[in-house]
Backbone as ProteinMPNN parsed JSONL, in Angstrom:
{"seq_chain_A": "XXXXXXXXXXXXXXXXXXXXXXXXXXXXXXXXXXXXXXXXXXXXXXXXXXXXXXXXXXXXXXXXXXXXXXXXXXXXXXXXXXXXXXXXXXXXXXXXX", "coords_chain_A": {"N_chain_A": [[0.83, -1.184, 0.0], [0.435, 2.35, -0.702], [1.607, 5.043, 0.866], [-0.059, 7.853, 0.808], [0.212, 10.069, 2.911], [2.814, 11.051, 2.787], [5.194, 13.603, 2.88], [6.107, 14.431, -0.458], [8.667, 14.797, -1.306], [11.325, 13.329, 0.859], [12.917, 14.849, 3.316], [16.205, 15.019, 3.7], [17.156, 14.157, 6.211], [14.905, 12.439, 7.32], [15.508, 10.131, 5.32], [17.952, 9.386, 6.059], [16.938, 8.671, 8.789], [15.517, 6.569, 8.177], [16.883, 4.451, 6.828], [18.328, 4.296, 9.025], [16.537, 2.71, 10.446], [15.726, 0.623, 8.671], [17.918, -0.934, 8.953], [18.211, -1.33, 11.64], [16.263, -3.232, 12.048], [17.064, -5.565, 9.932], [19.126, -6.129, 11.868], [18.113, -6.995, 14.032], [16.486, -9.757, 12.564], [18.394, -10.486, 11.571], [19.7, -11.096, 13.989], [17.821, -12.687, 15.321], [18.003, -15.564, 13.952], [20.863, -16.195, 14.519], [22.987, -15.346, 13.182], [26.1, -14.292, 11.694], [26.876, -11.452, 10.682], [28.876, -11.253, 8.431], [28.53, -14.151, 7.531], [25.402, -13.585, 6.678], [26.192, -11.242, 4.577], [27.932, -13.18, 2.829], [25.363, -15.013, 2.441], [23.73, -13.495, 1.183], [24.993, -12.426, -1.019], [26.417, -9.774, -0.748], [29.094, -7.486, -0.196], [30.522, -7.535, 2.8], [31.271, -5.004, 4.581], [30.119, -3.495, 3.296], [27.333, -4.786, 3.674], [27.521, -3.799, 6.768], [27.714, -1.354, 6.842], [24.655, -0.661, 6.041], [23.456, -2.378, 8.363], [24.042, 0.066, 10.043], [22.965, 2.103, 8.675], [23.698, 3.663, 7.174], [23.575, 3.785, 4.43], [21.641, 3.957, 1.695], [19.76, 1.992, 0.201], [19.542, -0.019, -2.659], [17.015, -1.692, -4.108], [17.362, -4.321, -5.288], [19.18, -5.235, -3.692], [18.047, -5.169, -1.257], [16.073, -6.811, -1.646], [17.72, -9.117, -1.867], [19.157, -9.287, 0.972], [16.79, -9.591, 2.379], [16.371, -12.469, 1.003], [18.269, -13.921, 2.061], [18.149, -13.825, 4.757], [16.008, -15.527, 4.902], [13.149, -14.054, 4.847], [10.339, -12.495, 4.055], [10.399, -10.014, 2.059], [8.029, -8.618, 2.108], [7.016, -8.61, 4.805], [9.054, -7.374, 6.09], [9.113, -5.141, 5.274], [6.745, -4.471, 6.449], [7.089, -3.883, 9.189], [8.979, -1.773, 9.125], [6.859, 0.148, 7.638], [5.193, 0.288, 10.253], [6.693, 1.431, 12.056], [7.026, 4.035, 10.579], [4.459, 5.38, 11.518], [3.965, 5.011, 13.236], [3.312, 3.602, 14.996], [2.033, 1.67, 18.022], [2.735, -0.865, 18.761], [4.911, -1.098, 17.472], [8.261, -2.391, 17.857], [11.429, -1.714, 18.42], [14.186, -3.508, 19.105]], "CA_chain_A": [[0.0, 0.0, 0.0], [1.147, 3.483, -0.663], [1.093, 5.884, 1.817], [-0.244, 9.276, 0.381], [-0.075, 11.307, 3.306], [3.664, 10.922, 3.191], [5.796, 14.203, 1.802], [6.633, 13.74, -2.113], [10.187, 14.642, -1.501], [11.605, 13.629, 1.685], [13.851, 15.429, 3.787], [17.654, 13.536, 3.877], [17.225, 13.388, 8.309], [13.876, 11.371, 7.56], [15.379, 9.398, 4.897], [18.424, 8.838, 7.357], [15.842, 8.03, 9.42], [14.154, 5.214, 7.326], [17.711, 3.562, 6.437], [18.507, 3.465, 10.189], [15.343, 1.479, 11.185], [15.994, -0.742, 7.89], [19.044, -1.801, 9.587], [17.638, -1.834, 12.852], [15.107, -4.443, 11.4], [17.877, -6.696, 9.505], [20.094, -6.484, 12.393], [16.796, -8.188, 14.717], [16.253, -10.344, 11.863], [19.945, -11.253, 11.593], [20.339, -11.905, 15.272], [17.216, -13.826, 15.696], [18.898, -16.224, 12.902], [22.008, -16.592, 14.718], [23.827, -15.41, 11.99], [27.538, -13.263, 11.703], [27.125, -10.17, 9.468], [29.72, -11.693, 7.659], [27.516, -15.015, 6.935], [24.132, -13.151, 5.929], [26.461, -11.006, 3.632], [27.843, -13.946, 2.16], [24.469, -15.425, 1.793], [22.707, -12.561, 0.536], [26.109, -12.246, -2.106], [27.146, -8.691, -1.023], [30.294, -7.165, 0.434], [30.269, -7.643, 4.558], [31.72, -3.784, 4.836], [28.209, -2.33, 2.742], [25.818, -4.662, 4.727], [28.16, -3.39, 7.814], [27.062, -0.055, 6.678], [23.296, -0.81, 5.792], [22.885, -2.298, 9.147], [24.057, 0.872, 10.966], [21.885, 2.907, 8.432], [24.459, 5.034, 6.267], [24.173, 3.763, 3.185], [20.129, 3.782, 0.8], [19.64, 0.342, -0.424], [18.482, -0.716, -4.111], [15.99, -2.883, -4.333], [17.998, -5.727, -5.594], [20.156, -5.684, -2.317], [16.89, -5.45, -0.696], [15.585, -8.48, -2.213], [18.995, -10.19, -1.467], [19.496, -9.726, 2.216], [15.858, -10.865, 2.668], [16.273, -13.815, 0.891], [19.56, -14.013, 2.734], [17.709, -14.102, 5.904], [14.921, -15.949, 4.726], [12.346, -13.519, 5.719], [9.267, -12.065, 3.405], [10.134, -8.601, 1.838], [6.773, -7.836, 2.965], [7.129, -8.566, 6.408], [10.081, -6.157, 6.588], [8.245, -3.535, 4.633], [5.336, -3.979, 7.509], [7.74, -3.609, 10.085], [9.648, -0.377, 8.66], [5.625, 0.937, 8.019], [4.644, 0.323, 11.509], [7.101, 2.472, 12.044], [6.652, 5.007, 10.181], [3.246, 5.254, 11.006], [4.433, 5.547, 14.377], [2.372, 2.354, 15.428], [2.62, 1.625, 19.232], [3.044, -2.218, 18.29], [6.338, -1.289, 17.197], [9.344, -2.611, 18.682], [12.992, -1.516, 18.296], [14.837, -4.308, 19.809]], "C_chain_A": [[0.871, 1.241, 0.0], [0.702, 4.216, 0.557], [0.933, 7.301, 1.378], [-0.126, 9.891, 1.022], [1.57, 11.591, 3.796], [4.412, 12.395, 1.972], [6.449, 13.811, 0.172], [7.875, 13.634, -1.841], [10.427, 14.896, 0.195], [12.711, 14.408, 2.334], [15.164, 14.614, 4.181], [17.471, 13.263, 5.293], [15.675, 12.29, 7.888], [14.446, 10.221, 6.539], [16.744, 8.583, 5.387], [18.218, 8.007, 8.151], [15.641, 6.707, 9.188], [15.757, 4.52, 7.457], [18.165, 3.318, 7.972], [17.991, 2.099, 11.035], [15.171, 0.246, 10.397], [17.022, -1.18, 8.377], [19.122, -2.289, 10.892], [16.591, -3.236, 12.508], [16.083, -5.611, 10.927], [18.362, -6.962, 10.471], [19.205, -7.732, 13.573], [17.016, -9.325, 13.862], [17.402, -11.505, 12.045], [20.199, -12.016, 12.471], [19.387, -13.152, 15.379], [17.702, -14.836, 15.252], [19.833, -16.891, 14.036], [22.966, -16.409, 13.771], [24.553, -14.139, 12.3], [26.428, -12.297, 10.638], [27.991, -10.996, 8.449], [28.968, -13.215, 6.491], [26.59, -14.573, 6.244], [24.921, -12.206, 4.89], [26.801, -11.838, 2.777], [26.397, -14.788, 1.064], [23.725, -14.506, 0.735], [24.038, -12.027, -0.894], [25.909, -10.841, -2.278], [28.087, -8.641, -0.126], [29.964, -7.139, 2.027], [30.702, -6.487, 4.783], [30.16, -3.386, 4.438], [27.628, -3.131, 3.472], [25.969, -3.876, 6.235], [26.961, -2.142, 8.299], [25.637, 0.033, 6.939], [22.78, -1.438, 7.523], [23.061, -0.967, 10.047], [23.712, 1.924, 10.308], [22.454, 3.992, 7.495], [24.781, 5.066, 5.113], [21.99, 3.588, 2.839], [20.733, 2.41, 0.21], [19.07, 0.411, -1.951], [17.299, -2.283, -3.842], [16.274, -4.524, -4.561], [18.672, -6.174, -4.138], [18.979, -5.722, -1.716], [16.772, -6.769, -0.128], [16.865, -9.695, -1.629], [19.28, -10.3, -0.077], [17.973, -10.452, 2.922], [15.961, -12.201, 2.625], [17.587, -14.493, 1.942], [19.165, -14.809, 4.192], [15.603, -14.786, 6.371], [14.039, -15.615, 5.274], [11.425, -12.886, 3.967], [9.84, -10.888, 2.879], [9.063, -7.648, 2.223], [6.644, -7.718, 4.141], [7.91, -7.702, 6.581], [9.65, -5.055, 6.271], [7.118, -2.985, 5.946], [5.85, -3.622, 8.575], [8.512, -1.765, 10.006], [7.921, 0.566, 8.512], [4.725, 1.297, 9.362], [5.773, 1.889, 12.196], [7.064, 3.907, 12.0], [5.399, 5.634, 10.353], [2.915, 5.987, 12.64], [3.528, 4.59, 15.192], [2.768, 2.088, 16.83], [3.209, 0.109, 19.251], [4.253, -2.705, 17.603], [7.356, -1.371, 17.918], [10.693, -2.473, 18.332], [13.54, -1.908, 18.965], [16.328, -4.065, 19.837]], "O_chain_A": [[1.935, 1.237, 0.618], [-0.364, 4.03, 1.143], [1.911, 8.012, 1.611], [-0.217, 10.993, 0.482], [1.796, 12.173, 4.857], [4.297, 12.383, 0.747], [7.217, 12.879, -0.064], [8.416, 12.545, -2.031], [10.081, 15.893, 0.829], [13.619, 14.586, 1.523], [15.102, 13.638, 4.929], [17.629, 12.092, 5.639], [15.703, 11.204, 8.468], [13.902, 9.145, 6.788], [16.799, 7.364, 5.222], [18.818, 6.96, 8.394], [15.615, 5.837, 10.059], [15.796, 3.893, 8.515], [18.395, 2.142, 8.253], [18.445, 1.174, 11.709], [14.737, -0.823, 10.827], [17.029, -2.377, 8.089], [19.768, -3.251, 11.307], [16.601, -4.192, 13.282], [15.934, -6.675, 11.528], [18.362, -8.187, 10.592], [19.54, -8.886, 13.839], [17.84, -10.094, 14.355], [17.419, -12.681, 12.408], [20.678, -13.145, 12.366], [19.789, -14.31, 15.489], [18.083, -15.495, 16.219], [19.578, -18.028, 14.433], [23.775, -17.307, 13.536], [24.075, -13.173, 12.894], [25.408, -12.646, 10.046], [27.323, -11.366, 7.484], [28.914, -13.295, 5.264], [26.604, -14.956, 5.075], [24.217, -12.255, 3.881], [26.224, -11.669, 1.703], [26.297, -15.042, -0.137], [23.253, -14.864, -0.344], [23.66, -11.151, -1.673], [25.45, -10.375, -3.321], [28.146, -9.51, 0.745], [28.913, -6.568, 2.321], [30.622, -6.599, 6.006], [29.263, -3.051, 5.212], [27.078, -2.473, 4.355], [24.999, -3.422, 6.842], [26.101, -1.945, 9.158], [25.257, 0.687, 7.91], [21.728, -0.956, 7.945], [22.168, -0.848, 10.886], [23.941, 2.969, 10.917], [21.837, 4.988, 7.12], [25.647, 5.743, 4.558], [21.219, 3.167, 3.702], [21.862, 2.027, -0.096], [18.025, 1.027, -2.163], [17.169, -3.451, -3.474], [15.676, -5.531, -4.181], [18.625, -7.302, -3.648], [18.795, -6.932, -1.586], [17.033, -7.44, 0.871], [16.736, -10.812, -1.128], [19.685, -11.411, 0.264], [17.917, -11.426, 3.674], [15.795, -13.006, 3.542], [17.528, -15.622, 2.429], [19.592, -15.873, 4.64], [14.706, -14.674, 7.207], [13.644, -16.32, 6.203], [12.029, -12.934, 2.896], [9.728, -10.261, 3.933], [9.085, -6.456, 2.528], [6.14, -6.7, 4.614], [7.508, -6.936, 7.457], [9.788, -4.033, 6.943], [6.772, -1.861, 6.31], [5.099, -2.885, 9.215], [8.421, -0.866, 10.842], [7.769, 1.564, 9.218], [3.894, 2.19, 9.523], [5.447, 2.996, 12.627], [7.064, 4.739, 12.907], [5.069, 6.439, 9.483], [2.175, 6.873, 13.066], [3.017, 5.097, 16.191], [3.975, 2.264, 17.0], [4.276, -0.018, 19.852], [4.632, -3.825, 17.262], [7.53, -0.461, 18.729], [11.1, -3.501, 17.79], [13.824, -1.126, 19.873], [17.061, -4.798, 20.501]]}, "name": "protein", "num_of_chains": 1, "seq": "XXXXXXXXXXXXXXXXXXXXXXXXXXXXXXXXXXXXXXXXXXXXXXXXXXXXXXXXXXXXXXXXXXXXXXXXXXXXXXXXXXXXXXXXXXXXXXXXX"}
């Protein structure tokens, strides 16, 4: 679902923002797993320095890397999307572990 009531062009601290809590989300993801950084980059076949990055939020993701550390961490793309929207949404049901 889109969210229309979201500015067209965001501001770089909110989109800061967003890439922090996507890495806050993998890094949950990751741990629940039991898995190195180093492993889920392997799996997900990118560099263990950029997911480094991506989990501590300082790098924008493509879509393809997306798609790849999901599958990496065998988790839904959608489920992470609902998690990063709860978020954003400012949902009280959200948890930043």
């Amino acid at each position: 679902m889109y969210r229309r009531d979201l500015p067209e062009q965001m501001t770089e601290s909110a989109n800061d923002n967003i890439s922090r809590h996507l890495g806050r989300i993998f890094r949950k993801a990751r741990r629940r797993k039991s898995l190195s950084q180093n492993s889920l980059s392997e799996a997900a076949n990118i560099n263990n320095s950029y997911y480094c990055s991506i989990e501590r939020g300082t790098v924008n993701l493509t879509v393809r890397k997306f798609i790849s550390i999901c599958g990496g961490l065998e988790v839904q793309p959608e489920d992470v999307m609902r998690e990063l929207r709860c978020f954003l949404e400012g949902k009280e049901d959200y948890h930043d572990d």
